[in-house]
N, C-alpha and C positions, 0 to 999 in steps of 0.2 A: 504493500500500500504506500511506502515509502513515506519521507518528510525530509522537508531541504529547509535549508535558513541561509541567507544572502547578506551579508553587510555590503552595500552598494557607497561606495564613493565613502567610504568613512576615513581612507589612509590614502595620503599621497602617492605611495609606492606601492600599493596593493587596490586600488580601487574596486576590483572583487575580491570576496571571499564568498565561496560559497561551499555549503560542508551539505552531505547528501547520505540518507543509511536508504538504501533499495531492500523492499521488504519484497518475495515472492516464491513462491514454490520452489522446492526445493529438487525437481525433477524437473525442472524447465532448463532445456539444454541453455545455455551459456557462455561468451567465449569473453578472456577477463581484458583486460583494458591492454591496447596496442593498436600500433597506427594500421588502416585499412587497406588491402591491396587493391581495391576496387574504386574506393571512393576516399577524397582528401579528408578524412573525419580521425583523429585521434579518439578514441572511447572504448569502454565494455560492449557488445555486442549479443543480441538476445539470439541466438542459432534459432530459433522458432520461426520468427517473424522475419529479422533480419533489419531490426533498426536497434535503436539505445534510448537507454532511458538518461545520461546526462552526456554531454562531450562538447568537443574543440575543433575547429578546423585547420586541419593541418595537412601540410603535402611532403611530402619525401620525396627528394632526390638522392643523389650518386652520395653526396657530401654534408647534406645539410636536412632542416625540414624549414619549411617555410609555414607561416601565420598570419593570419589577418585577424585574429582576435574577436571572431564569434564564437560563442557557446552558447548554449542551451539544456534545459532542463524538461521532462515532462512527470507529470502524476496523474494517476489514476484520481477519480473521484466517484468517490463513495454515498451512496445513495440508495443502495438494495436493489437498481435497477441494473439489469446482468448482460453483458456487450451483447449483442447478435452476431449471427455467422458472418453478415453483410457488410460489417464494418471495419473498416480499413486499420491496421497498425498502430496504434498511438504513437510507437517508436518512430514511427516513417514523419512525424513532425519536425523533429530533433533533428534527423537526420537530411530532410530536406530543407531546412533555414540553414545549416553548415555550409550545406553545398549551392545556395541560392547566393544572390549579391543583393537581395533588397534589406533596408533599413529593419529594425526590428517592428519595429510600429506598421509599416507597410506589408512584412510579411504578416503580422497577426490579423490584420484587418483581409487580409484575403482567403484566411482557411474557410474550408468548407466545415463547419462546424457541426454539422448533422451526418457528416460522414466518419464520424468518431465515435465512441464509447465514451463516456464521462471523461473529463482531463481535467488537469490546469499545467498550463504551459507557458515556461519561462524563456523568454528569445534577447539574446542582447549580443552588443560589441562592448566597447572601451568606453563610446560616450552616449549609449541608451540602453536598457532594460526594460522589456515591457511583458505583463500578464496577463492571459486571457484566458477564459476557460468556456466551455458548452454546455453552461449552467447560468446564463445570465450575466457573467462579468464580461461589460465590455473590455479589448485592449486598452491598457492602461502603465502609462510609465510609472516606474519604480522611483519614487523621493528618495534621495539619500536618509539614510538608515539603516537599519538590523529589521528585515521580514525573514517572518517562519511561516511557513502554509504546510499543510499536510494534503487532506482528502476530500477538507470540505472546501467554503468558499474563504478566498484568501484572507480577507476581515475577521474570518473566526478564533475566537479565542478556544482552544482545545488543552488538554492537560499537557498534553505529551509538548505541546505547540509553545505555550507559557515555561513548561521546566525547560525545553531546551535555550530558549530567550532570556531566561532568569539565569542558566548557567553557561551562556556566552558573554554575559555581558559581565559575568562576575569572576572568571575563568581562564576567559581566551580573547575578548577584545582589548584587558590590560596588557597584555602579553604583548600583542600583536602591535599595539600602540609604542609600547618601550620598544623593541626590536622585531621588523618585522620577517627577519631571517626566520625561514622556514622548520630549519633545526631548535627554533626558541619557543614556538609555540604548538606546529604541527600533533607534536605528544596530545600535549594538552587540550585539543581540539577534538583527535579521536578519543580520549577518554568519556568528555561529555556527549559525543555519539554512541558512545556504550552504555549507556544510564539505560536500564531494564524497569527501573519503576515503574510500576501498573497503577492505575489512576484509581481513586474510593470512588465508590460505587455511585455516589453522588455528584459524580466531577465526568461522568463519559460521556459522551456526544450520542445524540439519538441520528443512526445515518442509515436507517431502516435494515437493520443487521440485528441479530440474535444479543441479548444481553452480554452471555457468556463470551461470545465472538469480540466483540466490543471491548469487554477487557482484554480479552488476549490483544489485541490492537492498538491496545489506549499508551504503551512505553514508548519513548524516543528508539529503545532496541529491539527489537521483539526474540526471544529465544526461541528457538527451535518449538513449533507446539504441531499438533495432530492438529489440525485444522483441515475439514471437508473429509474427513477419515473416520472412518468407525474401529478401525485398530488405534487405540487411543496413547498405545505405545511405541508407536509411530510417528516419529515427525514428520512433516510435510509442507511446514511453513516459515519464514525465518527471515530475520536483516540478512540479506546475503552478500551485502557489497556496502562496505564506507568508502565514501571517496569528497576529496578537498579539491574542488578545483579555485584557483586566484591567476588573475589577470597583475599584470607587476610588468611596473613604466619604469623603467630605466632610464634616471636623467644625465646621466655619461653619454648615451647616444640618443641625443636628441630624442628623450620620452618617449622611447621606442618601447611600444607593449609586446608582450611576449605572454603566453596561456599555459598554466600549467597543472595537472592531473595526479594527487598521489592518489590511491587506492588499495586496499584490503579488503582479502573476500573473508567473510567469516564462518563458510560451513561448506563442508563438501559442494563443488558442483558435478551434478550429473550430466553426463555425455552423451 
């Protein structure tokens, strides 16, 4: 079901951050993050579908990789209402703003929005970020600040949504502020994506799903659970992938941006 959080424009030398736990079956073939031979896209790669749920555009040559500093991000959104066979990839959004040359705002204002399953999807460069999802949110730029969205609409305050924002801003935005070398805070970033707290019972989101389900749902981490399984001693659901992507302007060579990807898978993937 995934949850991302973006600090936009907060640090001169980092203008993104953005920290990502991909929640999904744990029998959905997989391929982990490495540049594309097909297509200029840096990312994880879903062998099912054949798109990503976050990435970079990047091209590889003989010597070098080149960049132009788009990424993107998409989510699922959670509703109880369950894709159809008819509809197209969520991943194929991602992977088609990488590889397109329009504006972020221009690319979101042209999706076919009913050609999808629930989302919310995040498109940007170096100097725009925009959200929009197939539940009512028009495209809309991102103010500088710290957003967290998970599965509902991006406004919503969710547990999982609030702890990961209460524990960025207390955590890893000092961090990142004092030094924003990657070695000084990156630890510290994936620790607060591994927060497993499950929300009181009082605090979960109604998003037309089973109570039970809900909880298992409601942590920034999700652990491995039986989920859609009646062997209950079976996992089949789980955070499968943390990954950090930041944009970082280099003002030695003329504020040259550069995109960058760490990542960690957290549970077997199946082939």
């Amino acid at each position: 079901m995934c949850i991302v959080a973006i600090a936009w424009q907060l640090f001169d030398e980092l203008p993104l951050v953005l920290l990502s736990n991909r929640d999904e079956f744990l029998q959905r073939p997989t391929e982990r993050l490495h540049q594309w031979p097909d297509q200029p896209i840096y990312a994880g790669r879903d062998s099912q579908s054949g798109g990503t749920w976050l990435g970079v555009h990047q091209e590889q040559s003989a010597d070098f990789h080149q960049q132009n500093g788009r990424w993107a991000a998409v989510l699922n959104f959670r509703d109880g209402v369950q894709a159809g066979s008819n509809e197209r990839s969520r991943g194929e959004l991602v992977t088609r703003f990488l590889t397109s040359s329009m504006s972020p705002m221009a690319f979101a204002r042209q999706v076919s929005l009913q050609d999808y399953a629930g989302f919310n999807l995040i498109v940007g460069d170096a100097a725009q970020a925009v959200i929009v999802n197939n539940r009512g949110h028009a495209p809309t730029p991102l103010y500088t600040g710290l957003h967290v969205l998970s599965n509902g609409q991006p406004e919503e305050s969710w547990f999982k949504t609030e702890r990961l924002r209460a524990r960025l801003r207390q955590e890893v935005l000092p961090l990142i502020a004092e030094n924003s070398s990657p070695a000084h805070w990156q630890q510290a970033a994936f620790n607060v994506l591994s927060d497993s707290t499950q929300a009181p019972a009082d605090k979960l989101p109604n998003t037309g799903v089973a109570v039970e389900i809900e909880q298992m749902l409601s942590s920034v981490y999700i652990e491995p659970v039986a989920f859609g399984s009646k062997d209950q001693n079976t996992p089949t659901y789980g955070t499968r992938t943390q990954s950090i992507l930041t944009l970082h302007k280099d003002r030695k060579k003329d504020a040259t941006i550069t995109a960058g990807i760490s990542s960690r898978e957290c549970h077997h993937d199946a082939k």
